[in-house]
C-alpha positions in Angstrom: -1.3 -24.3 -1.2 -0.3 -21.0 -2.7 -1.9 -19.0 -5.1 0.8 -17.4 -7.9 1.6 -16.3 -11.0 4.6 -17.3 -12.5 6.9 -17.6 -9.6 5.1 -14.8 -7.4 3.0 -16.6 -5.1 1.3 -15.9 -2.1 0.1 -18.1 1.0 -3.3 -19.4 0.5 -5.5 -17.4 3.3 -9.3 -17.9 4.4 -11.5 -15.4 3.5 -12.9 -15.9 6.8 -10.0 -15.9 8.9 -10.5 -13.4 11.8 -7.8 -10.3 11.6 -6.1 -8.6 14.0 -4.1 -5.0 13.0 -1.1 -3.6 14.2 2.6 -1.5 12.6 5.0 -3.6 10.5 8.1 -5.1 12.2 11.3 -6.2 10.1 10.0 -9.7 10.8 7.3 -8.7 7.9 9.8 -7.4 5.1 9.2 -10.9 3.2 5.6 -10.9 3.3 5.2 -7.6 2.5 7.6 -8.0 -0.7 6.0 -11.1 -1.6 2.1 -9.2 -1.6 3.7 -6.1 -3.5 5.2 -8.4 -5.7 2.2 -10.8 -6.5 0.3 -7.5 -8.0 3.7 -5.7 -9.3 3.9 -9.1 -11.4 0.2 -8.4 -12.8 1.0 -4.6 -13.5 -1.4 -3.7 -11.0 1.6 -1.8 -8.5 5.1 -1.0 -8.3 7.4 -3.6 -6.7 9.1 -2.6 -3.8 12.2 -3.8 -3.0 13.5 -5.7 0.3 15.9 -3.0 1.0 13.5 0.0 0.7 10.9 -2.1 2.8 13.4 -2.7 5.4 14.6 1.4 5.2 10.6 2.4 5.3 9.3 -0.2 7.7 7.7 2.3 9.8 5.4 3.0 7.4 3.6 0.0 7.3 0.2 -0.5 8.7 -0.9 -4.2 8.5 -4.0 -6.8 8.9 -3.0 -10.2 9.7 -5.2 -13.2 8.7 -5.5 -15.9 11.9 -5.4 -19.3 10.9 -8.4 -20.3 10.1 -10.3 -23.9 9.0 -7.1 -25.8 7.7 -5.4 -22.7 6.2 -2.3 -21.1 7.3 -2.3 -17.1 8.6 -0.9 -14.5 6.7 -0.5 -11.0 5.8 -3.9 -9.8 4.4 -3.1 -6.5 3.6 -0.7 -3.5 3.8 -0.2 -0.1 3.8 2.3 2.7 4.8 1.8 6.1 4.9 5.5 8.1 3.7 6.5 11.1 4.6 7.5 13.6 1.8 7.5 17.2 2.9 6.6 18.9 6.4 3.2 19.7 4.0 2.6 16.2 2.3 2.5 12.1 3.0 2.5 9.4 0.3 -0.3 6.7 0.5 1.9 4.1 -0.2 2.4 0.1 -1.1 -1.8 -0.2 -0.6 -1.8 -4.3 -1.1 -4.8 -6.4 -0.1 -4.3 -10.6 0.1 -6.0 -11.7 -3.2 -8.7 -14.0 -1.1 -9.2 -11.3 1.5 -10.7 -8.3 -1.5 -14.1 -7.3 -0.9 -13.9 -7.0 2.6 -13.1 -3.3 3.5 -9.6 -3.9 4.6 -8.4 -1.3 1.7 -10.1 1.5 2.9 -9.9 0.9 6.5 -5.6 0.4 5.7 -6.0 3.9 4.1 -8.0 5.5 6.5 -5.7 4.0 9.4 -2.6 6.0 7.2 -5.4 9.1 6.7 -5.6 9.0 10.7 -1.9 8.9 11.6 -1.3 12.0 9.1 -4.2 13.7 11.2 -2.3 12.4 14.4 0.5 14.9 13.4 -1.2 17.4 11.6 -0.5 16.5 8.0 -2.3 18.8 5.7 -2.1 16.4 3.0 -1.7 13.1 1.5 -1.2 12.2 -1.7 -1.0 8.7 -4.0 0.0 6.7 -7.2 -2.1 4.6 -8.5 -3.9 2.5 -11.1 -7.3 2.4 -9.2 -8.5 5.9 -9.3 -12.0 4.8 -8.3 -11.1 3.4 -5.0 -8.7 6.4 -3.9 -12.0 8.8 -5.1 -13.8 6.7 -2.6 -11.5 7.5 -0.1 -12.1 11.1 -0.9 -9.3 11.6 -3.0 -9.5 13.5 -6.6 -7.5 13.3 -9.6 -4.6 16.2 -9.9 -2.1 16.9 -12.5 0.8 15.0 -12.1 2.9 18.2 -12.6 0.7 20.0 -9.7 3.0 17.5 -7.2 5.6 18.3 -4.4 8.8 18.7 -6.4 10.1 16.5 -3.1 7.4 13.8 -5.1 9.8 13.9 -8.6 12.9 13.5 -6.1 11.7 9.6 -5.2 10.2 9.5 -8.7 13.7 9.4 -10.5 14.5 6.5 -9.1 11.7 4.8 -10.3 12.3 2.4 -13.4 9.4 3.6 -14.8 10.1 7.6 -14.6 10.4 8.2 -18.4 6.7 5.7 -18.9 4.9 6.5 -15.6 0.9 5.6 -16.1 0.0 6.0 -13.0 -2.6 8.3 -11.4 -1.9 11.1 -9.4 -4.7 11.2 -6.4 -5.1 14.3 -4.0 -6.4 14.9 -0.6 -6.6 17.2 1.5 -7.0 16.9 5.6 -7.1 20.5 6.7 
């Protein structure tokens, strides 16, 4: 069983499956493309393609779903942390498995990126989004979208959506 909209669908997961954590491998570009995609298709984040998953891989932090009482495993979130600027990382591609929400794995995905920025001595991080209240309670804030990096507007113009962008600029700082 799969859960979709239109022809974005995802595995069906238990929300009890036990996880495990670990770095993306190019063996996970298609389910990561097909959890972006199942929330780009509802507006809710930017679809990324195969071909900029594959050439950002390293990124990626993931929790895997176990199989678990009849249902398959899976991909049950994601996240990747992008390097900008010697000064600044991107909180990027945050998706969580719709059956596996409510269970922390958004915050912990983040912190795991806030942790590796610390590991090298990241000052900052910074994210797009449409759900400003869960980056706040990650200790983000709200900036100004023209306080960014200008390195930020460099990846921007190749977004589709660079003339319309809605989304929310979120801050933080680590030092």
């Amino acid at each position: 069983m799969t859960l979709s909209l239109d022809s974005i669908a995802v595995p069906d997961l238990h929300p009890d499956s036990p996880l495990s954590t670990r770095k993306a491998r190019l063996s996970d570009i298609d389910a990561i493309h097909e959890l972006i995609g199942y929330w780009a298709a509802r507006g809710l984040m930017l679809v990324r393609s195969r071909a900029l998953l594959a050439q950002t891989i390293r990124d990626f932090h993931l929790y895997l779903a176990e199989p678990h009482a009849g249902h398959p495993g899976g991909l049950a979130g994601v996240c990747g942390l992008h390097m900008l600027a010697p000064d600044l990382a991107e909180v990027r591609g945050l998706a969580i498995h719709p059956a596996m929400q409510g269970r922390g794995l958004g915050k912990k995905l983040v912190e795991a990126c806030e942790r590796e920025a610390r590991e090298i001595a990241l000052p900052a991080l910074f994210a797009w989004t449409y759900q400003q209240g869960f980056f706040e309670k990650c200790g983000f804030v709200r900036i100004d979208k023209t306080n960014l990096h200008p390195k930020v507007w460099s990846e921007c113009q190749r977004c589709a959506f660079f003339e319309n962008c809605n989304e929310i600029a979120m801050y933080r700082e680590l030092t």
